[in-house]
C-alpha positions in Angstrom: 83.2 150.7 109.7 81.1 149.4 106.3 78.5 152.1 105.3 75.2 151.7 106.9 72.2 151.4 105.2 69.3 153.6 106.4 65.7 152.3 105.8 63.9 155.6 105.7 60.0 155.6 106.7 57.9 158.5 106.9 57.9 160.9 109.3 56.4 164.3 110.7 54.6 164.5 107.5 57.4 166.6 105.9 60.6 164.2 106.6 61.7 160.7 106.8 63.7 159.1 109.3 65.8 156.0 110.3 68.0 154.7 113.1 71.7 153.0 112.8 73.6 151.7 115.0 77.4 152.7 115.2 80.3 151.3 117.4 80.0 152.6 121.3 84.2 152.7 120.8 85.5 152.8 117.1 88.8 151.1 118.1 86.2 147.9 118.5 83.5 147.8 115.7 82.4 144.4 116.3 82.0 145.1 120.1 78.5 147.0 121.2 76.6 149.6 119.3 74.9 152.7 120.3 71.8 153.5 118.4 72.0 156.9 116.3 68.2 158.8 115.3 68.9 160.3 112.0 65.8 163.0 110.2 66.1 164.5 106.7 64.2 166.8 104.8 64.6 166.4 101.1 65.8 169.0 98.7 62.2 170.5 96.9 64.8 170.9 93.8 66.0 167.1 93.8 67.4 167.0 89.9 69.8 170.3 90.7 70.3 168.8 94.1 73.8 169.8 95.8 73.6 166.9 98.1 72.9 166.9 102.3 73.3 169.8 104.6 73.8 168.5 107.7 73.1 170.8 110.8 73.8 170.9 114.5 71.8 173.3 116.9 74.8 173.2 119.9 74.0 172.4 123.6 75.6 170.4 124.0 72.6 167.7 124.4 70.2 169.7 122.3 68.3 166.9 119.3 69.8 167.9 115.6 66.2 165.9 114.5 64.1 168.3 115.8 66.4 171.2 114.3 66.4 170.1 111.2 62.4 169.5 111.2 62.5 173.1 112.6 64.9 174.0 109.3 62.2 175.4 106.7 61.5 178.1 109.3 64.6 179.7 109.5 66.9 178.6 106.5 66.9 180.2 103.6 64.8 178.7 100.1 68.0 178.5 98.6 69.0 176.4 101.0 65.8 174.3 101.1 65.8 174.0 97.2 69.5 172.7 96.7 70.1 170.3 100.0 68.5 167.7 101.9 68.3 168.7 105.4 70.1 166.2 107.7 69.9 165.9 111.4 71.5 163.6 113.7 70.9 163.0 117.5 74.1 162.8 119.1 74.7 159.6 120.9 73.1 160.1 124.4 70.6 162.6 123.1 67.3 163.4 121.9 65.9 160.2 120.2 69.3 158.5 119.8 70.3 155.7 122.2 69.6 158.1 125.7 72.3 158.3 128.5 70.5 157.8 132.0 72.4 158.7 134.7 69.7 157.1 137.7 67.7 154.3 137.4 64.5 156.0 137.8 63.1 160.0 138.3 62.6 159.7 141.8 66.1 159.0 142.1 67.5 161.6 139.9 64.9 163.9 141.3 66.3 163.3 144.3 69.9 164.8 143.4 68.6 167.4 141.3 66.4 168.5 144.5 69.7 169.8 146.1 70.4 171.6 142.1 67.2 173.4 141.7 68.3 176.5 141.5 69.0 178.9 138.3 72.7 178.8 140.1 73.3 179.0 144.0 73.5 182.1 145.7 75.4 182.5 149.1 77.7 179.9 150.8 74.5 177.8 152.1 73.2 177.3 148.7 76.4 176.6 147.2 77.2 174.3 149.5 74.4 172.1 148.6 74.4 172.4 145.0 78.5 171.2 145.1 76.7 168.7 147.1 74.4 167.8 144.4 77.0 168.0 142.0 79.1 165.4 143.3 76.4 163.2 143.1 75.4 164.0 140.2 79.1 163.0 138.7 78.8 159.8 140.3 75.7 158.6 139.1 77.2 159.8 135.7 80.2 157.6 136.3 78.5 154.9 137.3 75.0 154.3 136.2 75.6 156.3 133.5 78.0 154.3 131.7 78.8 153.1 129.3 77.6 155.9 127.4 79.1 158.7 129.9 82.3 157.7 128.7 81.7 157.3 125.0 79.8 160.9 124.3 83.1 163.3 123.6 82.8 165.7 120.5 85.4 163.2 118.7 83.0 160.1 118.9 80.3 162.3 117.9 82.8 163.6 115.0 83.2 160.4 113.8 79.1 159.5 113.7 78.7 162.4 112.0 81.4 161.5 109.0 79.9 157.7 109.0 76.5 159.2 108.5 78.1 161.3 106.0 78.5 158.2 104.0 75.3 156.3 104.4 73.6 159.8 103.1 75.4 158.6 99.9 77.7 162.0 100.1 81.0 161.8 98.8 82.0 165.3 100.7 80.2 166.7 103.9 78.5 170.3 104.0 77.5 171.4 107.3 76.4 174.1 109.4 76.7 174.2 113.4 75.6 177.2 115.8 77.3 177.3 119.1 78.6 174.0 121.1 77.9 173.3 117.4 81.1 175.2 115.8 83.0 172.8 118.0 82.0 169.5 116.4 82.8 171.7 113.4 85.7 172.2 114.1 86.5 169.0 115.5 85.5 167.5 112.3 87.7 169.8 110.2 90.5 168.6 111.9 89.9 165.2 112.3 88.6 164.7 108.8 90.3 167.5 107.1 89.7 166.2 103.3 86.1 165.6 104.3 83.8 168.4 103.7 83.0 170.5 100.9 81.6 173.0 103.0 81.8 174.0 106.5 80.0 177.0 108.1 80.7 177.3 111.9 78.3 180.5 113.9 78.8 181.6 117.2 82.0 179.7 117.6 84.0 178.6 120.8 87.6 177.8 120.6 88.4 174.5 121.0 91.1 175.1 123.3 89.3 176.8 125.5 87.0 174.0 125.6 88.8 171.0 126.4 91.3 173.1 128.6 94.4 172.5 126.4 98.0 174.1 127.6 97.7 176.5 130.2 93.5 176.9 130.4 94.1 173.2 131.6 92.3 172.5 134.9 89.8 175.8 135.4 85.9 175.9 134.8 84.9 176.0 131.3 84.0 180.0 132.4 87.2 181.0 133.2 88.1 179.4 129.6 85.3 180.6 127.7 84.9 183.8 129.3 81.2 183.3 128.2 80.0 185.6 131.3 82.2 188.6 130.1 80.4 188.1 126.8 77.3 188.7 128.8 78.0 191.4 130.8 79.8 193.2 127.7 76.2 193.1 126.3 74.4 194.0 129.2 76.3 196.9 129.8 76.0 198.4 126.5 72.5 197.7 126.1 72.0 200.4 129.5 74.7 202.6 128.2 72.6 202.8 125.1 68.9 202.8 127.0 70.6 205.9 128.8 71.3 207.6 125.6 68.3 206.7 123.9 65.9 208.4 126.8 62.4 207.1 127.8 60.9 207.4 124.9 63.0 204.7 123.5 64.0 202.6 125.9 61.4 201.2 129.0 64.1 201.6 131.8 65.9 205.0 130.8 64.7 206.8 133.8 67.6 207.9 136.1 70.9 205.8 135.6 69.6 202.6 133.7 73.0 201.1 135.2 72.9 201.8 138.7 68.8 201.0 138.5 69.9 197.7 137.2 72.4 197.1 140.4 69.6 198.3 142.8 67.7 195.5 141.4 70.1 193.1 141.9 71.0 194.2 145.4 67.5 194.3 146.6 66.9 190.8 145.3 70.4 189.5 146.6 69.2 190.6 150.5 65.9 188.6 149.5 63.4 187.8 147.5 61.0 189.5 146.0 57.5 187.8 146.9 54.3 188.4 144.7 51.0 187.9 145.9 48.8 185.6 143.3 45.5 183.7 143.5 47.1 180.8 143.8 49.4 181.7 146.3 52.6 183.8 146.8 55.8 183.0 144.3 59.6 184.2 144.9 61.6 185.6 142.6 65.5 185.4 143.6 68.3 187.0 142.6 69.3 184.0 140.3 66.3 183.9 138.6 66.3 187.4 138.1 69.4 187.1 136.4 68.9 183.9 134.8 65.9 185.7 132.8 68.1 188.5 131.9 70.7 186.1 130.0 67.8 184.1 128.5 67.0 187.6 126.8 70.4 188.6 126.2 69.8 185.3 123.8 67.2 187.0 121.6 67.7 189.6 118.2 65.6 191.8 120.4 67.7 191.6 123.8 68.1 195.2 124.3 64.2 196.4 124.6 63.8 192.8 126.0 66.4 193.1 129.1 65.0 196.8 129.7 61.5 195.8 129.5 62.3 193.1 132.0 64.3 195.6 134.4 61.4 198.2 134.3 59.0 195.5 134.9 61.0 195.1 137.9 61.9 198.7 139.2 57.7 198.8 139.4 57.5 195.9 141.4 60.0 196.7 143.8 58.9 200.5 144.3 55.4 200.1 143.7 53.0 202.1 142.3 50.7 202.6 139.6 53.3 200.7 137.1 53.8 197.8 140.0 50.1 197.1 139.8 50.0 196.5 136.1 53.9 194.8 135.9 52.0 192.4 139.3 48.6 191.6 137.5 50.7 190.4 134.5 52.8 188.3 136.7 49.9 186.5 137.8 48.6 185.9 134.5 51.3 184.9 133.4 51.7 182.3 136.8 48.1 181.3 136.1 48.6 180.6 132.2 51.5 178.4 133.2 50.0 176.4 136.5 47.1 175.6 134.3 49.6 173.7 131.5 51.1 171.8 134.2 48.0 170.8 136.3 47.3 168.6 132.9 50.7 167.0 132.6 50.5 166.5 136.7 48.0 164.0 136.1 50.2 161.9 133.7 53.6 159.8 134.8 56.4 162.6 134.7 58.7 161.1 132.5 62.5 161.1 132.7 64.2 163.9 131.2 68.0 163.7 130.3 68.9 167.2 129.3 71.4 168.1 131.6 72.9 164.3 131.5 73.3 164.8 127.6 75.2 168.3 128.4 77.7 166.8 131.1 77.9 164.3 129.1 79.8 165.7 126.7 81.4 168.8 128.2 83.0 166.7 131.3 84.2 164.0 128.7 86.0 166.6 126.4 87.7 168.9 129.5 90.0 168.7 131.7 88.6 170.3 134.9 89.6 171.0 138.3 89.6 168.2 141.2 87.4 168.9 143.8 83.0 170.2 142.7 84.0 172.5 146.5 86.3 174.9 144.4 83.7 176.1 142.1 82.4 178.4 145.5 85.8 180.4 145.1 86.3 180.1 141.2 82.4 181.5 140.2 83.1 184.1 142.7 86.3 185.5 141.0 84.1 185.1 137.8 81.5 187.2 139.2 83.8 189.8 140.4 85.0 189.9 136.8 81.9 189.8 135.1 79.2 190.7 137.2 76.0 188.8 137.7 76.8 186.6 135.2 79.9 184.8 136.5 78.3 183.0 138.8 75.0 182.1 136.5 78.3 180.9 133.7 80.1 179.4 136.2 78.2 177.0 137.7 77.3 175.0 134.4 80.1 172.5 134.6 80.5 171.5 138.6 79.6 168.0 138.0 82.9 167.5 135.6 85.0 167.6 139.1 87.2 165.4 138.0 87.3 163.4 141.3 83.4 163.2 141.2 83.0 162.9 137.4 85.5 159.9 136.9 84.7 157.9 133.5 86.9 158.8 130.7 86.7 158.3 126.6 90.3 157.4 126.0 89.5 158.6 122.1 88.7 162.1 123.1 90.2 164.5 120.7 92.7 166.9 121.8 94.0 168.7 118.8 95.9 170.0 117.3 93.1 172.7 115.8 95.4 173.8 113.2 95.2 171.9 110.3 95.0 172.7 107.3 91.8 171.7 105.5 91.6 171.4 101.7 88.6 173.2 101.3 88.0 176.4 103.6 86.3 177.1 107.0 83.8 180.1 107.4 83.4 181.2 110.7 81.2 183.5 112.2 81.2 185.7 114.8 79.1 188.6 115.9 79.8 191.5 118.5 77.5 191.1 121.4 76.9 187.4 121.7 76.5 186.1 125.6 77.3 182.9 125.2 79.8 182.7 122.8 81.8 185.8 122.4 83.5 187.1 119.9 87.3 186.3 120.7 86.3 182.7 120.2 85.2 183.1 116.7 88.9 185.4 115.9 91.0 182.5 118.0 88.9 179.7 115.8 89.8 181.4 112.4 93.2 182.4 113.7 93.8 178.4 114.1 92.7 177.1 111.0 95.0 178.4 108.3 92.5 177.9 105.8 89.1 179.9 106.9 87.7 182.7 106.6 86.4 185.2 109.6 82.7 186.9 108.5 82.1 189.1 111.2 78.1 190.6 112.7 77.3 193.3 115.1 73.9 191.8 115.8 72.1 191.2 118.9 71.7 187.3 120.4 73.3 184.4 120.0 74.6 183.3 116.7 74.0 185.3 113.1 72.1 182.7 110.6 68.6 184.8 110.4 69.7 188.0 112.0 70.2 190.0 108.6 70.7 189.8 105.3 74.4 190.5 105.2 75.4 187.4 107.3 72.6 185.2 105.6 73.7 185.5 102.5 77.3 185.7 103.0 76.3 182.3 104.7 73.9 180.7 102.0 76.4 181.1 99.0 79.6 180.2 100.9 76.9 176.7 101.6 75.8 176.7 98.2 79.3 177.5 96.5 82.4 177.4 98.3 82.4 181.4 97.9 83.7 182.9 101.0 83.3 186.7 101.6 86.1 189.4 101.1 88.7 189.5 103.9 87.3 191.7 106.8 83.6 191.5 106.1 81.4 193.2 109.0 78.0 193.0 108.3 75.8 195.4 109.9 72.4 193.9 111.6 69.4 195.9 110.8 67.9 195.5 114.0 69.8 197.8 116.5 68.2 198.6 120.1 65.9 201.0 121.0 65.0 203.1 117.3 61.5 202.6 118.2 59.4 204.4 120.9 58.1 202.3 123.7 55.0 202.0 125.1 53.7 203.9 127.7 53.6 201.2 130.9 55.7 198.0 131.4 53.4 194.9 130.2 54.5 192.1 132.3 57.2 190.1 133.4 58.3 187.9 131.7 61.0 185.7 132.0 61.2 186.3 135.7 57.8 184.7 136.3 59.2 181.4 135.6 61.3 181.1 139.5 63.9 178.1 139.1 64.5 178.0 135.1 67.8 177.6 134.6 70.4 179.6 132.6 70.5 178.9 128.7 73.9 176.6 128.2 75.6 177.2 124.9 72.9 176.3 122.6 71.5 177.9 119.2 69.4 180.6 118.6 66.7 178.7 115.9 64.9 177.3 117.1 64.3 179.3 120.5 64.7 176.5 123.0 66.9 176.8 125.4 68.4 174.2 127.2 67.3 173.9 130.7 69.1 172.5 134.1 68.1 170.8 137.2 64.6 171.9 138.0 
C-alpha cells in the first residue's frame, strides 16, 4: 500500500489528529477501506527529536488515542522531550471505523440482558449467559461483518507498520501494556527488520493466545492461566495481611484466608442486600469478586483487596463497623444514581466495548465448539484457581466456534521465534492478575533476540510502578540499551508497611452490582474495560 498522507488538525488542545483509510483485507488494496483514527502528541524537544513512540494500552478494544492523550501523565519527561507520542485506534475501536454487532441498542441490549452479570454463577445463570453468548457470536458473524472478520492482531500489525510510514519513521519504536505485548509481538515477527525499539509489559504468550499446538481448542483461561495469576496474588496478599497484624493490614483479624472464603460462601448461598434511600441493592458473589480482581489491578492491591474484605466482614456480621462500611455504601450508591439520572435524560448511545474485544480475541483463537462447554471448563478453572476461574473464564464464550463463525483468513499464526535485528525487552512482574509472569518468561524464551527485565510490583503491568523498571524502560526506548541479564527490580511500594486506620471507610468497588471483570487491559490510564451491563 502507497504511504498515506495525514492532514493533521488540531485537537484536545495539546495534540493533533487525522484519519486514513487502510485496506479492510491487504491481499486487495484497491477493494474497501476501513477508516483508522490516529492522535499524536509532539515531542516538546523537536530539533533532538528521536522520532514517534507509538503506544498501545491492551484490551483488546481499549482506544490507543485516548492513551496516548493520557501519555504526559504517566510517561516519563524523557520520553515526552525526545518522541512524538503516537496513538492509533485499532480498526473496530474507539474512534476508528466502529464494528456494530446489532443494528440498534435496543437490540443489542436485548442479548446483553441475558449477559449482565460480572460472570454467571450457578447452572441457571450460566445457562442463560451461554444463551446470550451464542447470540452474541451470531450477531458478530453476521451483522457484524465485515469488520468481525477483518480485526485479528495481524491486520492490526499491519496498520500499525503502514502508519509507521505515514509518521515519516524509517524504524518503529513502541511500547504496549498487556493484550498490547501481543501486537508487539506480533509485529516483531511479522515485521522483524522494522523497529528500532520494542518494549512489551505485562506480556501474554502468543501461543497461548491463539491456541497454537496442543492449547488448541480450550478457553483463552485454560491457556492463559490468567485466573491462577489472580489467585497467586490474592493469596499472598492474606498470607501477608496475616503476618502484618491489624495494625497494618484492615482484615488481619482471625485467619485473613478463611475470613475471605466465609465471604465468599455467604454471598455464594445469596446475596447480600443493603438497605439505601433509594431502595435496597444486591451484592452477589460475582460482583464481590469481580471488585476484588478490579483491585488486584492497582499498585496498591494489597491494602485495597483487605480494605474491601473488611468492609465486607462488617456488613455481613454487623455491628458498629457495619454501620459505617453501610452508610458509605449508600453514599457511594447515591453519588453514582445522581450521575446517571442526568445521562437517563439523554439518548443512551451505543457502546461497542465488548464487540471490539471479541472482536479480536475470537478472530485470533482457535476455541472450542459448542458456548455449553464453558459450564464445565470455568468450573475446572475455578477448582484450580479459586474465585477467579470462573470470573477468567467466562471472557471468551462468544468465540464458540460454532456460534462465532466469521474468519480473517490473514490471521497470524506464528511462528513467534524469529529473530529480530534489533532486540525485544520484555517485562514482566511477580504478581500480575491478568497477565502472569510465565507469559512474560515463555515470550522472551521465544524471541532469540530479547531481553527478560523482571518486577515484583503490585498490579497489572510495571511502566510507573518504580523507578527501577521505568528507567530500565525509558533508556532501552530512548537507546537500544537493554538491562544486564537477570535484572529484578524491586517495587518500592510493598503491602501493608503502613498502619491502617482505625474503621473500614466504605465499599468500594462492591457498590457498583453488575460491573464486569477487567479483560486484559493496561494499567495507565485506570480504565478498565467493561462487559455486558
Amino acid at each position: 500500500m502507497p504511504t498515506p498522507k495525514l492532514n493533521w488538525t488540531t485537537c484536545y488542545e495539546i495534540a493533533e489528529c487525522a484519519t486514513v483509510a487502510v485496506p479492510l483485507d491487504y491481499d486487495q488494496p484497491r477493494g474497501a477501506k476501513t477508516e483508522l483514527a490516529v492522535l499524536r502528541i509532539k515531542a516538546k524537544d523537536q530539533k533532538n527529536r528521536l522520532g514517534s513512540l507509538f503506544l498501545n494500552p491492551g484490551g483488546p478494544g481499549v482506544s490507543s488515542t485516548e492513551f496516548a492523550l493520557y501519555g504526559p501523565k504517566f510517561l516519563s519527561e524523557a520520553l515526552l522531550q525526545r518522541f512524538d507520542i503516537v496513538g492509533v485506534d485499532p480498526r473496530g475501536v474507539g474512534a476508528s471505523s466502529n464494528i456494530r454487532c446489532w443494528n440498534s441498542v435496543q437490540e443489542q441490549r436485548a442479548v446483553f440482558d441475558e449477559m449482565k452479570a460480572p460472570f454467571p454463577w450457578g447452572v441457571t445463570e450460566e445457562s442463560k449467559y451461554a444463551a446470550g453468548a451464542k447470540k452474541f457470536g451470531a450477531a458478530c458473524s453476521t451483522t457484524g461483518q465485515p469488520l468481525a472478520g477483518a480485526m485479528s492482531t495481524a491486520e492490526v500489525a499491519r496498520d500499525m507498520d503502514v502508519m509507521r510510514r505515514a509518521v515519516g519513521d524509517a524504524k518503529l519504536t513502541y511500547l504496549g501494556f498487556s493484550y498490547g505485548s501481543v501486537l508487539g509481538q506480533f509485529y516483531a515477527n511479522m515485521f522483524p527488520d522494522r523497529f528500532r525499539a520494542l518494549a512489551i509489559d505485562g506480556v501474554v504468550d502468543p501461543r497461548a493466545w491463539i491456541g497454537a499446538g496442543a492449547a488448541g481448542n480450550r478457553i483463552l483461561d485454560d491457556r492463559m492461566r490468567s485466573s491462577e495469576g489472580a489467585y497467586r496474588a490474592l493469596r499472598e496478599i492474606l498470607q501477608r495481611c496475616d503476618r502484618a497484624g491489624e495494625r497494618y493490614c484492615a482484615f488481619a483479624a482471625g485467619d485473613p484466608a478463611a475470613n475471605f472464603a466465609a465471604i465468599a460462601n455467604r454471598l455464594r448461598a445469596e446475596p447480600l442486600v443493603v438497605t439505601t434511600p433509594d431502595g435496597p441493592i444486591q451484592i452477589t458473589y460475582a460482583d464481590f469478586v469481580g471488585a476484588v480482581l478490579y483491585l488486584l489491578y492497582e499498585p496498591t492491591a494489597g491494602e485495597d483487596t483487605t480494605k474491601l474484605a473488611a468492609e465486607m466482614w462488617a456488613l455481613i456480621n454487623g455491628g458498629p463497623a457495619a454501620e459505617q462500611a453501610e452508610a458509605a455504601l449508600v453514599g457511594r450508591v447515591q453519588q453514582a444514581r445522581a450521575k446517571g439520572s442526568d445521562a437517563a435524560a439523554e439518548e443512551v448511545p451505543y457502546d461497542n466495548t465488548f464487540e471490539t474485544l471479541n472482536g479480536v480475541v475470537c478472530t485470533d483463537g482457535r476455541f472450542p465448539r459448542d458456548a455449553d462447554s464453558w459450564l464445565a471448563a470455568t468450573a475446572r478453572r475455578d477448582a484450580r484457581a479459586p474465585y477467579f476461574g470462573r470470573a477468567w473464564g467466562w471472557l471468551d464464550v462468544p468465540c464458540a466456534s460454532d456460534t462465532w463463525t466469521v474468519r480473517d483468513e490473514d490471521a497470524y499464526r506464528g511462528p513467534f521465534n524469529r529473530r529480530t535485528a534489533a532486540p525485544v525487552l520484555v517485562v514482566g512482574n511477580t504478581w500480575d492478575p491478568a497477565t502472569p509472569y510465565h507469559g512474560a518468561v515463555a515470550a522472551s524464551r521465544l524471541l532469540p533476540n530479547s531481553r527478560l527485565l523482571s518486577s515484583d510490583n503490585w498490579g497489572h503491568a510495571s511502566y510507573g510502578t518504580g523507578i527501577c523498571v521505568t528507567e530500565a524502560i525509558d533508556r532501552y526506548l530512548l537507546s537500544g540499551a537493554l538491562p544486564a541479564r537477570g535484572t529484578v527490580c524491586a517495587a518500592a511500594r510493598q503491602p501493608f508497611t503502613e498502619p491502617v486506620e482505625a474503621s473500614p471507610a466504605g465499599l468500594r468497588a462492591a457498590a457498583a452490582p453488575g460491573k464486569q471483570l477487567p479483560p486484559v487491559a493496561a494499567p495507565k490510564p485506570p480504565s478498565v474495560l467493561t462487559g455486558p451491563r
